[in-house]
C-alpha positions as CSV (number, residue, x, y, z in Angstrom):
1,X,-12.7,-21.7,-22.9
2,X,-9.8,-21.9,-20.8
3,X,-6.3,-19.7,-20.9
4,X,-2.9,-20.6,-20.1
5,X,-0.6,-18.6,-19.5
6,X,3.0,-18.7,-17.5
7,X,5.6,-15.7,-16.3
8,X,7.6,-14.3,-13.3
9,X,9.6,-12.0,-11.5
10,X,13.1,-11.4,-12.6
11,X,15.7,-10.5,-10.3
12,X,19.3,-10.0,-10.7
13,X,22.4,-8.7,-8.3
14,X,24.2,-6.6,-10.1
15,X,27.5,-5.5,-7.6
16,X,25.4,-7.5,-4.6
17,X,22.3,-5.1,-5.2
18,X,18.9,-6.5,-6.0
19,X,17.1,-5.4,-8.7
20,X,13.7,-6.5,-10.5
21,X,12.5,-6.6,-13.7
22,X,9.0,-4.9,-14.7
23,X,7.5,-4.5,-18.0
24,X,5.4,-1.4,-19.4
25,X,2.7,-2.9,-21.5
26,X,0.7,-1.3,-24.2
27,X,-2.3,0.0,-21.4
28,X,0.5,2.0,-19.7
29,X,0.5,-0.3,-17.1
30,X,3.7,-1.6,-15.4
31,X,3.5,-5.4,-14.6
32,X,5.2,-8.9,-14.9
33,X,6.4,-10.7,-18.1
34,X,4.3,-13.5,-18.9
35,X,2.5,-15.2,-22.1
36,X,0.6,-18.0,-23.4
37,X,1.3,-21.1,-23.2
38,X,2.6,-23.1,-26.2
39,X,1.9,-26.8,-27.1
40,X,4.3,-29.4,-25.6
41,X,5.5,-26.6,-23.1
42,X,6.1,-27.4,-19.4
43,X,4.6,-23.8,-17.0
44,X,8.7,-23.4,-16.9
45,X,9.4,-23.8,-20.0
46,X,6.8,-21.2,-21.1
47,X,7.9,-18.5,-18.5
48,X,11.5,-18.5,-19.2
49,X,10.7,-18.2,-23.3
50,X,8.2,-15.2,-22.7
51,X,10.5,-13.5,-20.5
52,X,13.1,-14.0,-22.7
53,X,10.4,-12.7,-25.6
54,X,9.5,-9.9,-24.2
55,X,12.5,-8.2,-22.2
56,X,15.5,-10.1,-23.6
57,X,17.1,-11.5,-20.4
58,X,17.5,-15.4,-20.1
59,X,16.8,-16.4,-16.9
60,X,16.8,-19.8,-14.4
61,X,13.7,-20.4,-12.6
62,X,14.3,-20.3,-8.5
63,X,10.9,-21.0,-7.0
64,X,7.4,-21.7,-7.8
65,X,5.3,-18.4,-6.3
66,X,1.7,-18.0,-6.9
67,X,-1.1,-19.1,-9.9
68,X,-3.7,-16.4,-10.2
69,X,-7.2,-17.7,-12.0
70,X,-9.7,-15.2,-13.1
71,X,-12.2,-14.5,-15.6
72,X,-12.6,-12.1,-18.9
73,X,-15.0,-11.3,-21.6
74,X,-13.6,-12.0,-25.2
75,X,-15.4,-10.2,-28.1
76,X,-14.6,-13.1,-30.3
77,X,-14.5,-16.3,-28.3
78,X,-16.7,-15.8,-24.9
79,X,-15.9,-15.9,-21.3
80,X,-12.3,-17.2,-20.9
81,X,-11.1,-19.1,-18.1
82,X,-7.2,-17.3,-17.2
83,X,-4.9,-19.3,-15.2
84,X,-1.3,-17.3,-14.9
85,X,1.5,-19.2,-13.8
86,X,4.6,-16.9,-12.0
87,X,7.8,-18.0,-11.0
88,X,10.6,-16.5,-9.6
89,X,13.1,-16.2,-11.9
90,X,16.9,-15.4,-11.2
91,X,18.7,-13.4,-14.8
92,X,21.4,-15.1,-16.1
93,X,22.3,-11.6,-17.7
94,X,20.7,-8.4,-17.4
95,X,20.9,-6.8,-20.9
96,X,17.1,-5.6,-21.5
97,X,16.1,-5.6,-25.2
98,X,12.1,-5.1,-25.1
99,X,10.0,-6.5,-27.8
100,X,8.7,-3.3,-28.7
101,X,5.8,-5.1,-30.5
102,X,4.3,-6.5,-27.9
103,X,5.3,-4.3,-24.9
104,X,6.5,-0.5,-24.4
105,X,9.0,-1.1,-22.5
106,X,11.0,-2.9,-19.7
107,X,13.5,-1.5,-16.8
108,X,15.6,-2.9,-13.8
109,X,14.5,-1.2,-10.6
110,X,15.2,-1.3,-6.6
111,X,12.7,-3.4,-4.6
112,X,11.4,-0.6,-3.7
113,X,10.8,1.7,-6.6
114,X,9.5,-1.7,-8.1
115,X,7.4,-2.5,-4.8
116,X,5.6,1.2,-5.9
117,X,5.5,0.9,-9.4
118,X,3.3,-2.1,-9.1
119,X,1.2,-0.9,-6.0
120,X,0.4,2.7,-8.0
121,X,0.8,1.4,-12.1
122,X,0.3,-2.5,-12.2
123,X,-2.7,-4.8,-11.5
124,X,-4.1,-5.8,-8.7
125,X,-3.8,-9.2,-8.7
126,X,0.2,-9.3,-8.9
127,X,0.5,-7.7,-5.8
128,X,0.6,-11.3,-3.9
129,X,3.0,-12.4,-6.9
130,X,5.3,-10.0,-6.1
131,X,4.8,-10.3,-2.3
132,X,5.4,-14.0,-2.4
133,X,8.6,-12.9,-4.4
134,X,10.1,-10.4,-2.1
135,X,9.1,-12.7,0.9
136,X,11.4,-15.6,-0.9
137,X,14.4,-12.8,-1.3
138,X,14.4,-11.7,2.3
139,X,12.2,-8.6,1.3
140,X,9.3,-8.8,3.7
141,X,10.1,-5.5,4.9
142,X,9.3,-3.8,1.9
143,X,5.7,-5.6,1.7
144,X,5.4,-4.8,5.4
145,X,6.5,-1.3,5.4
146,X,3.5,-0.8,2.8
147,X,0.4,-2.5,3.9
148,X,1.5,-2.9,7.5
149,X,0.5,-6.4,8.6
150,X,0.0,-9.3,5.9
151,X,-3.2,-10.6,4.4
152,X,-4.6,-13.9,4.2
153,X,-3.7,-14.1,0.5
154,X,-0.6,-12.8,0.4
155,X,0.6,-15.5,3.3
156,X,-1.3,-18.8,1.3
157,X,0.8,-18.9,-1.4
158,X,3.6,-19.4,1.5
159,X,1.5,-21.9,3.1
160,X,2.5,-26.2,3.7
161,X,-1.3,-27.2,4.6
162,X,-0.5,-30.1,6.7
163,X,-2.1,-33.3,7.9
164,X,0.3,-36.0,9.5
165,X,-1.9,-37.3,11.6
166,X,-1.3,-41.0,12.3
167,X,-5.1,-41.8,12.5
168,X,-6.0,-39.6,9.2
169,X,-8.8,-40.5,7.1
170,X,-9.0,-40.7,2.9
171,X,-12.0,-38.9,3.9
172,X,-9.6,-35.6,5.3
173,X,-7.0,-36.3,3.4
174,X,-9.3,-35.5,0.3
175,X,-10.9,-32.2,2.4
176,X,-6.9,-30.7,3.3
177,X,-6.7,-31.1,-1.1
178,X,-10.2,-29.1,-1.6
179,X,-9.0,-26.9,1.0
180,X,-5.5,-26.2,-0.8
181,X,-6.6,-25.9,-4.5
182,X,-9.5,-23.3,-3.0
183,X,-7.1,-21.3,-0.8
184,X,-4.3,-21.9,-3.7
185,X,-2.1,-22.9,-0.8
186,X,1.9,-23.3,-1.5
187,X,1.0,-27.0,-0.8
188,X,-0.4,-30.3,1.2
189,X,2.0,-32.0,3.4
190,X,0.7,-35.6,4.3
191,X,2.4,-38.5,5.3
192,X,3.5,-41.1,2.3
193,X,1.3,-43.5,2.1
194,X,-1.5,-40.3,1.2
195,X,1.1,-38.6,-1.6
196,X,-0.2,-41.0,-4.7
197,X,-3.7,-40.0,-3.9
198,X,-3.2,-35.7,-3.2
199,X,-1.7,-35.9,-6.1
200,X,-4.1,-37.2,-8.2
201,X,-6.5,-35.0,-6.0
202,X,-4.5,-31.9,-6.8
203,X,-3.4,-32.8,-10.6
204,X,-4.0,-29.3,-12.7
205,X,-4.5,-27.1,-9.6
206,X,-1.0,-25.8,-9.2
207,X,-0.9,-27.4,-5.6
208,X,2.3,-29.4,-5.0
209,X,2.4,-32.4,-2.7
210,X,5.1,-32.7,-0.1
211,X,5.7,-35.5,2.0
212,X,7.8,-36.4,4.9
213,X,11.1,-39.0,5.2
214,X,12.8,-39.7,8.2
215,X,10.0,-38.6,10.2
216,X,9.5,-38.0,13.0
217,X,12.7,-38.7,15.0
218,X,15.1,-39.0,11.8
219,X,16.5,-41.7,13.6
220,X,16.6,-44.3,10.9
221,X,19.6,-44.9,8.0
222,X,20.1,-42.4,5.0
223,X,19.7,-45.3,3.0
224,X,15.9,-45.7,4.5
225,X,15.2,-41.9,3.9
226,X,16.9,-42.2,0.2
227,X,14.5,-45.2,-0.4
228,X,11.6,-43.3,0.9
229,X,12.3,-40.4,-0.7
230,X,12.6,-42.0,-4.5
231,X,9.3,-43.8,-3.9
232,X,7.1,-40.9,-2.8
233,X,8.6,-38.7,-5.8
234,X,7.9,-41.6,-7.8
235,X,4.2,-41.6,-6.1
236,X,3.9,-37.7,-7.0
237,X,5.9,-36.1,-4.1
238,X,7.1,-32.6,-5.6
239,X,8.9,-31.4,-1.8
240,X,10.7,-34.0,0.8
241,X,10.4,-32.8,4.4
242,X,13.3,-34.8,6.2
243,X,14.2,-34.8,9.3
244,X,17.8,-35.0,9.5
245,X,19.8,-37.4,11.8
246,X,19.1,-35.5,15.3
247,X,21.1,-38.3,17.6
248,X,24.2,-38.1,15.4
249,X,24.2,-33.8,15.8
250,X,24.4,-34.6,19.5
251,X,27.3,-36.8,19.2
252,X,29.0,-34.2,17.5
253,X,29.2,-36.6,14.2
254,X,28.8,-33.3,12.2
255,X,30.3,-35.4,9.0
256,X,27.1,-37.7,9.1
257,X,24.5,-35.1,9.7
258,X,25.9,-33.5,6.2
259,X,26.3,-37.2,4.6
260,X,22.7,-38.0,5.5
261,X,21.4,-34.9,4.0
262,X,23.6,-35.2,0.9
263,X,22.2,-38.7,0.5
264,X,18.3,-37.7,0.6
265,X,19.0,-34.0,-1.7
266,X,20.2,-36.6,-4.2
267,X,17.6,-39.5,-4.2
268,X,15.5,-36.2,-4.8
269,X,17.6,-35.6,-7.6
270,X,16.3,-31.9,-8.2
271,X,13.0,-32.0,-6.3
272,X,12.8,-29.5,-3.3
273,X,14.7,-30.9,0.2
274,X,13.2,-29.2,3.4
275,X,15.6,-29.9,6.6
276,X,13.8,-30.4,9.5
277,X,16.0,-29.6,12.9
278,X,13.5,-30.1,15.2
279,X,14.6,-27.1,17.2
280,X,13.1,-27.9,20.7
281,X,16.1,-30.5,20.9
282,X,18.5,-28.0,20.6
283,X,20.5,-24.8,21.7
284,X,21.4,-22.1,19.6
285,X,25.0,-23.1,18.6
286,X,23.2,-26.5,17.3
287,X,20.6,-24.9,15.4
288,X,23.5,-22.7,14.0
289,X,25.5,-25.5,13.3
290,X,22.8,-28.0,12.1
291,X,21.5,-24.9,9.7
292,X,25.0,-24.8,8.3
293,X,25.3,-28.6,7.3
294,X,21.7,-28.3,5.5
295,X,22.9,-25.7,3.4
296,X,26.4,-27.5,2.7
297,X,24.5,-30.7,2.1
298,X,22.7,-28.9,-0.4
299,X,19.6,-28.7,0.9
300,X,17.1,-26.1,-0.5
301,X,15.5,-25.2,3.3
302,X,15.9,-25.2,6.9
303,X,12.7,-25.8,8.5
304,X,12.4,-25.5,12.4
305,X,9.9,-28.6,14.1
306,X,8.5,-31.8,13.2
307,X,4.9,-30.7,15.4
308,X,5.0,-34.1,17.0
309,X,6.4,-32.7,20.5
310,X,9.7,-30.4,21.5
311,X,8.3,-27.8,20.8
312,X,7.2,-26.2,17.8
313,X,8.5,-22.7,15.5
314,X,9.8,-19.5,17.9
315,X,10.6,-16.5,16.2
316,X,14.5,-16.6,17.6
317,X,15.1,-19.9,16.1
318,X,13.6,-18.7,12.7
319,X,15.6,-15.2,13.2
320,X,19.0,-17.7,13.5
321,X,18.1,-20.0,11.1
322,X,17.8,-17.1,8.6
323,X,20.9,-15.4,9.5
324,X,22.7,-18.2,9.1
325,X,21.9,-19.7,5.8
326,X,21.4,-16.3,3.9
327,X,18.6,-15.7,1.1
328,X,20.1,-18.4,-1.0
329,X,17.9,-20.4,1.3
330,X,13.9,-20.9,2.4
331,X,13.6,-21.3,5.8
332,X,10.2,-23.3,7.4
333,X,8.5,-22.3,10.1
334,X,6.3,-25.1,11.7
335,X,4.7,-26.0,14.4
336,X,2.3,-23.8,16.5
337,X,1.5,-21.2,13.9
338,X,-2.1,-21.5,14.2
339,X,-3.3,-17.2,13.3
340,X,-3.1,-14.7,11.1
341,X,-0.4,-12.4,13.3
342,X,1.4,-15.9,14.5
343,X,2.5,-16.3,10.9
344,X,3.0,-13.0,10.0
345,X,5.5,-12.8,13.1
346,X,7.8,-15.7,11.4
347,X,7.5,-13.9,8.3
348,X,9.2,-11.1,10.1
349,X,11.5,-13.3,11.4
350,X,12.9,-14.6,8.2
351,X,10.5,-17.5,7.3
352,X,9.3,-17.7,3.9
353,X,7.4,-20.7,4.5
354,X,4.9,-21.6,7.0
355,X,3.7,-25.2,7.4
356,X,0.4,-25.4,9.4
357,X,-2.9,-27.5,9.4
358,X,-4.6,-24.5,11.0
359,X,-4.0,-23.0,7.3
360,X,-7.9,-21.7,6.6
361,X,-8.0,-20.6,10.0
362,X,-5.1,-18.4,9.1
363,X,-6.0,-17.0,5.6
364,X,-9.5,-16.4,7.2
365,X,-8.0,-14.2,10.0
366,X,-9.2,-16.9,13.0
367,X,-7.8,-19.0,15.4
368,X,-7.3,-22.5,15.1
369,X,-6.6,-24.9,16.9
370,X,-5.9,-28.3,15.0
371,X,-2.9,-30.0,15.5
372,X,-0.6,-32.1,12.8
């Protein structure tokens, strides 16, 4: 029998400061809101109504963050199949009225008392959830400063596994979707003509599939990249890497670097719009500048390098890249990452995504050595 179930991490910014949201449940345990999963529901829908259920607060869901699966013994109906769904989930308003029925209690706290409430009082298996979360806030210090380096789990939920080789097979392209759903990897990157089947590969495993427009010189019209973007979300694309319009940054035609981002965010008309800068190109006043437009455009990430040449992810340009869009903004680090303490470093250094096809090699603690 098989379990679904869908919640999150609440957040708010009261005065500027962040604050999360945990639960007391009925064991004495202090975790995240979450519940089953109703009929008709989307994994959304259901986490915003149980959060709203159990604590009160209406929220508006930020980010996917991480599916845990495990196992349990039920008295009346057998070994069930759990599969948790957690988002990250920004309040709308911060009144807390607990369902007293169902929970004991619920209360706002700093990262930090919430970091050690769920380290010393919760379960186990949120700690990644709420890792992934403070990672996607600008919080990696916290999660740092109390396990010291990063483990493989904790980083796959942040992970693009990538293939974009021009010579890839069906035959790899279906091992990079094993290799995701196993690893629960954030999730496959491929090239478009692979998106219809990863997705089909990856349907029910929580996986997304991204694919890439403009790529990889960014070179060709916003009307190309708008057209390639609608077809590969109609194909099952659920995150656009684009490059953006490199040539025209260097001519100093700032207006169409922005237009040609605004043109692809909406042919993706709510699906996630990565910005790829292709940092090897350019100095640090263009990285600034080019961050800015991404974020104006509306973009929901910056993300450093293509991987085909240039150059690939340093841990300056992810340090600028973050200072200069904020935390209302992921930024990508790709290209190169191919350990565990490569990625860790552009975790430190802002990133709160890492695209790799070394990805196992990472989570594993090795050293790869695959290329895009």
């Amino acid at each position: 029998m098989q379990e679904i179930s869908a919640g999150g991490v609440v957040y708010r910014q009261p005065k500027g400061e962040l604050e999360i949201l945990l639960i007391e449940d009925r064991y004495s345990r202090w975790t995240l809101p979450k519940g089953k999963k109703e009929a008709g529901e989307t994994d959304e829908e259901t986490a915003l109504r149980e959060i709203l259920e159990e604590t009160g607060v209406r929220g508006s869901i930020r980010h996917r963050l991480e599916t845990i699966r495990y196992r349990y013994f039920h008295p009346q109906h057998g070994d069930i199949a759990k599969e948790v769904h957690y988002f990250l989930v920004e309040a709308n308003d911060g009144e807390v009225t607990p369902q007293l029925s169902e929970i004991t209690g619920a209360a706002w706290m700093s990262p930090e008392a919430a970091w050690q409430k769920q380290s010393k009082e919760g379960y186990d298996n949120n700690d990644s959830v709420l890792a992934q979360a403070y990672i996607e806030l600008g919080l990696q210090e916290i999660v740092k400063g109390d396990h010291g380096n990063m483990n493989g789990q904790e980083l796959a939920s942040m992970i693009d596994h990538t293939l974009l080789k021009p010579e890839a097979t069906s035959d790899q392209i279906d091992r990079l979707c094993d290799e995701a759903g196993e690893h629960h990897f954030a999730s496959v990157c491929v090239n478009p003509s692979w998106v219809a089947r990863a997705a089909e590969k990856l349907k029910g495993t929580g996986v997304k599939v991204c694919t890439v427009v403009g790529f990889p010189l960014g070179a060709t019209t916003s009307e190309t990249k708008a057209f390639e973007t609608k077809e590969a979300i109609k194909n099952g694309a659920r995150e656009i890497d684009m490059v953006m319009n490199i040539g025209a940054l260097k001519s100093g035609d700032l207006d169409l670097v922005r237009e040609d981002i605004t043109t692809v965010v909406k042919a993706a008309d709510g699906v996630l719009v990565k910005v790829i800068l292709e940092i090897g190109l350019l100095n640090a006043d263009e990285i600034r500048v080019a961050s800015e437009k991404a974020k104006a455009a509306g973009a929901h990430f910056v993300k450093t390098s293509t991987g085909f040449g240039y150059g690939g992810a340093t841990e300056e340009a992810v340090r600028l890249m973050r200072k200069t869009v904020g935390e209302e903004m992921g930024v990508k680090a790709s290209g190169g990452v191919r350990d565990l303490a490569g990625a860790e470093k552009m975790v430190q250094a802002g990133a709160n995504r890492i695209g790799a096809s070394s990805s196992v090699a990472i989570v594993s603690g090795k050293q790869g050595s695959e290329g895009y």
